[in-house]
N, C-alpha and C positions, 0 to 999 in steps of 0.2 A: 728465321726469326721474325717475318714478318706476322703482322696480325689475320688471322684468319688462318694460316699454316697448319696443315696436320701432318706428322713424319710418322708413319705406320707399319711396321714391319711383321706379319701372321706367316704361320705356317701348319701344314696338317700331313701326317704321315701315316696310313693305314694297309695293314697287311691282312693275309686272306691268305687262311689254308685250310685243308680238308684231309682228317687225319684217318680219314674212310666215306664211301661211299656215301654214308646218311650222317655222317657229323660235318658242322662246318663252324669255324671259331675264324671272326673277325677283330680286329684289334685295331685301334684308333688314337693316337694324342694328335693334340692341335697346340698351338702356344701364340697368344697376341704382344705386344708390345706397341704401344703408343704413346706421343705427345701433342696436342693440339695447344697451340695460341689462340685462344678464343675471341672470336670477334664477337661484339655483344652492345647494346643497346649506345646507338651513336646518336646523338641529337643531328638532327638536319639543322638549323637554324637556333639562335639564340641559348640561352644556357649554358650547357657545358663546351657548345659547339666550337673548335678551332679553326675550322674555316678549312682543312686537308680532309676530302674523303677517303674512307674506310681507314682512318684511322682515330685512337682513340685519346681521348683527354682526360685523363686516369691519372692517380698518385702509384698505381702498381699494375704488373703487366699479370691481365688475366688468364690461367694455365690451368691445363687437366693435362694429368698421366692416367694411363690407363695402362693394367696389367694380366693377364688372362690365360690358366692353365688347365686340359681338360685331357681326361684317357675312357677311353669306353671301352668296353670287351663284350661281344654279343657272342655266343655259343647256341648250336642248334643238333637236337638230334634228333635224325626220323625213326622209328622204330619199326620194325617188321608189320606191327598191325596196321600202322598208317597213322598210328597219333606222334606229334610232333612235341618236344619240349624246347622252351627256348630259355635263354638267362640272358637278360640284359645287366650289366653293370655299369654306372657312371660315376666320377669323381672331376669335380670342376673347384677351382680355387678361384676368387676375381679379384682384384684389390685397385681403386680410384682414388686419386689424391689431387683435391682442386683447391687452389685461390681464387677469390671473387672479392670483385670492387661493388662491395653492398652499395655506396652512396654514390655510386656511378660517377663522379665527380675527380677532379683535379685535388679535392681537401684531404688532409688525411683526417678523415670521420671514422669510416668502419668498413673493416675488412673481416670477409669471412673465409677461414681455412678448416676444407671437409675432407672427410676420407671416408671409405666404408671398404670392408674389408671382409669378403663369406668364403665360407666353406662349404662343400655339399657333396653329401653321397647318397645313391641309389643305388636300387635292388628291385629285379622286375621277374618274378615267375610264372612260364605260363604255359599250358596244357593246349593242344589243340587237337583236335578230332578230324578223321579224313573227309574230304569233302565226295559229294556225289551221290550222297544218297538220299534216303528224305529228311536229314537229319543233321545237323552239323555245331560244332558248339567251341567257344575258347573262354579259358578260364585263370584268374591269376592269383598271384599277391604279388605285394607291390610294399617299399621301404622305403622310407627319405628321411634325409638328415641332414639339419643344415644350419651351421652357426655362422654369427652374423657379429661385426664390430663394428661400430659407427661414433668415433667421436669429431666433433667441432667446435673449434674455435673462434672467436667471436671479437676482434680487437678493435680495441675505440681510442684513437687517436687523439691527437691533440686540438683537433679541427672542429671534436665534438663541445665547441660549450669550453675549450681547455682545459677538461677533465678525462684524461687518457685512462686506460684500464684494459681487464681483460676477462671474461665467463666463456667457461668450458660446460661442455654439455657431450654426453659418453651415454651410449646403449650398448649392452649387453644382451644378444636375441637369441636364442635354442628355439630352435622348431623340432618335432619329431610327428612323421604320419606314419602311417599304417591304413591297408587299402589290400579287398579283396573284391575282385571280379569277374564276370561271365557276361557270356551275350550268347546266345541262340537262335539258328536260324530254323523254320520249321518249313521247309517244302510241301506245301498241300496240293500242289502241282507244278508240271515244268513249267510251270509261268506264274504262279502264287507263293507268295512267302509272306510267312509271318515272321517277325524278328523281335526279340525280347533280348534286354539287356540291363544288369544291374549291379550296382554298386554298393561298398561299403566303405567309409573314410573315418575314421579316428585321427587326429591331429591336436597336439597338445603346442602351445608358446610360450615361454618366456621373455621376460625383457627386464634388465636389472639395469635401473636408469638411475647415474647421477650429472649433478649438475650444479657446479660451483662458480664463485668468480671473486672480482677487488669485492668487498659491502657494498661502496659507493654505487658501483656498476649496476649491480645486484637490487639496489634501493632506486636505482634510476629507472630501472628498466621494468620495475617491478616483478621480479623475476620469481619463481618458487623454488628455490635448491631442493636438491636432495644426494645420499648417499647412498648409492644400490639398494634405490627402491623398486621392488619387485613388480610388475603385475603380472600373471598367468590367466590364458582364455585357452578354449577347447571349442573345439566343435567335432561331435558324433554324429552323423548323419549319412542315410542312403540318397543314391541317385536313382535314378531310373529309366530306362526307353523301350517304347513299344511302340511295331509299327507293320506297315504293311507293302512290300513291293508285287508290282504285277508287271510281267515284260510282255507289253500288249505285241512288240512285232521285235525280230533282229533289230532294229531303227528305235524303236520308243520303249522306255518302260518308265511309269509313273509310282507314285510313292505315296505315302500319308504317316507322318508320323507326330506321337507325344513323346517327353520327354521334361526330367525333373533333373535338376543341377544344383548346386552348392559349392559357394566359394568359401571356402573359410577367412574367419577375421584377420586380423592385423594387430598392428600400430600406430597411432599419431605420435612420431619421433621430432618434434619441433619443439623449441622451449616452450617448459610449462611457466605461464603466471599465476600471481597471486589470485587465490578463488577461483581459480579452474577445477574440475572437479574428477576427480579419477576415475569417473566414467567416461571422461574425453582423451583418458589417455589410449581408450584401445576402441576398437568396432566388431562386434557379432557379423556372423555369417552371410552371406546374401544368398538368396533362394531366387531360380526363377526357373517357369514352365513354359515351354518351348512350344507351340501348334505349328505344324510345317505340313505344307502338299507343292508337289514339281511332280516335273517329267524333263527326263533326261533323249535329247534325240539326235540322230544324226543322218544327215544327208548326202546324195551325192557321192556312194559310195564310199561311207567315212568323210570325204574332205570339209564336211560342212558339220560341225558340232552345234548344237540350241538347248540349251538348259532355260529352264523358267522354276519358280519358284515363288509361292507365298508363304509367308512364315508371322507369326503373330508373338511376342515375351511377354510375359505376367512375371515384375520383379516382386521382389517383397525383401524389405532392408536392404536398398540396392545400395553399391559403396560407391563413394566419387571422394577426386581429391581436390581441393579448392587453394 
């Protein structure tokens, strides 16, 4: 029960069989369990300080649970010709449930109680070609799915001004992506490759946000309600990488590569106020282009590894969270 304590109990159990020669089917659950007493912003001196280190001078004792459940099934077959097929499957469940001492203080001012709560499944297909000759290539699709609860609680004691009360704030999140892929490698000699690799991502969001409380609270805090107000973003875009390895010895081989990426947007899940504008409640895509040159080397018979590496990013609508 002390402050700072975390009691954590995980497990993972995976099986492995081969129901012939070129199939192999892996199988995977994991399961977490936790509780932490949180230790969290102590004043050294004056304030809220009691004079006991590490511990706290709080009207409530700060907690997170944490809950976490996952199964994967990978499946692989090689075929006579030498091309491989694989299936990756995932399904993850997580669920967090915290109190926090907003006013950090011994008053009862304001407490915030969170949760969030996802669900998520994947789908991974993918082609692969034999390797060794001058030619080699793997290719995919790829499925995700993943709903999201988030409500929080907001409670304003009697500490506040002696105007107690209480604002709720709830998201509703659906993601759905979609993603097809390849990558190429082109041997123009036993020591030259050229490497080409690309992407396609479709990805749709939802988020159906409400947010209620007492008036008073509501009027205090200048808060914006709402009742499953919608917003949906999207983003359609390719990725892309192209590049060039040379294995100058057994010991060295150097590199050069471009490359184009894409994160897709989001949400700003924080209460909205009055005059914020619904274009703050979500953010667009971030784009950046990658210039990269190394040399991967090794020494001494292997026991001595040196990598080096320059790399340059060009973001554009880069996301941060403040």
């Amino acid at each position: 029960d002390d402050v700072g304590n975390l009691d954590s109990t995980s497990g993972r159990l995976q099986l492995f069989f081969t129901p012939s020669d070129q199939t192999s089917v892996r199988f995977s659950v994991d399961a977490l369990d936790s509780d932490n007493r949180i230790y969290n912003a102590e004043p050294l001196s004056g304030g809220n300080d009691d004079g006991r280190s590490y511990t706290q001078n709080q009207d409530i004792t700060i907690q997170s649970a944490k809950t976490e459940r996952g199964l994967s099934l990978i499946a692989e077959h090689e075929f006579s010709s030498g091309y491989t097929v694989t299936s990756i499957t995932g399904w993850r469940e997580d669920e967090t449930h915290s109190i926090w001492e907003s006013d950090e203080s011994p008053l009862d001012q304001l407490v915030t109680v969170t949760s969030l709560e996802q669900e998520q499944v994947s789908q991974e297909l993918r082609l692969s070609s034999p390797i060794g000759g001058s030619f080699d290539f793997v290719a995919g699709l790829y499925y995700f799915d993943q709903t999201l609860y988030q409500p929080d609680t907001f409670l304003v004691g009697q500490g506040w001004f002696g105007i107690p009360g209480i604002l709720n704030e709830q998201h509703d999140i659906d993601v759905t992506s979609y993603a097809a892929f390849s990558n190429f490698n082109f041997h123009l000699s036993d020591d030259l490759t050229l490497f080409l690799g690309a992407r396609y991502t479709d990805e749709s969001q939802d988020n159906q946000t409400t947010i209620q409380g007492d008036p008073i609270i509501v009027s205090i805090f200048n808060v914006q309600t709402s009742v499953r107000d919608k917003v949906s973003i999207s983003s359609s875009d390719p990725s892309w990488s192209t590049g060039i390895r040379y294995q100058a010895s057994d010991n060295v081989m150097t590199y050069g590569s471009i490359s184009r990426g894409f994160k897709a947007g989001g949400f700003n899940t924080g209460l909205r106020f009055v005059g914020d504008s619904r274009d703050n409640f979500s953010v667009g895509p971030e784009f950046v282009t990658s210039y990269e040159i190394g040399a991967k080397t090794s020494w001494i018979e292997n026991r001595l590894r040196l990598n080096l590496a320059a790399f340059y990013l060009d973001y554009t609508d880069f996301q941060v969270q403040t």
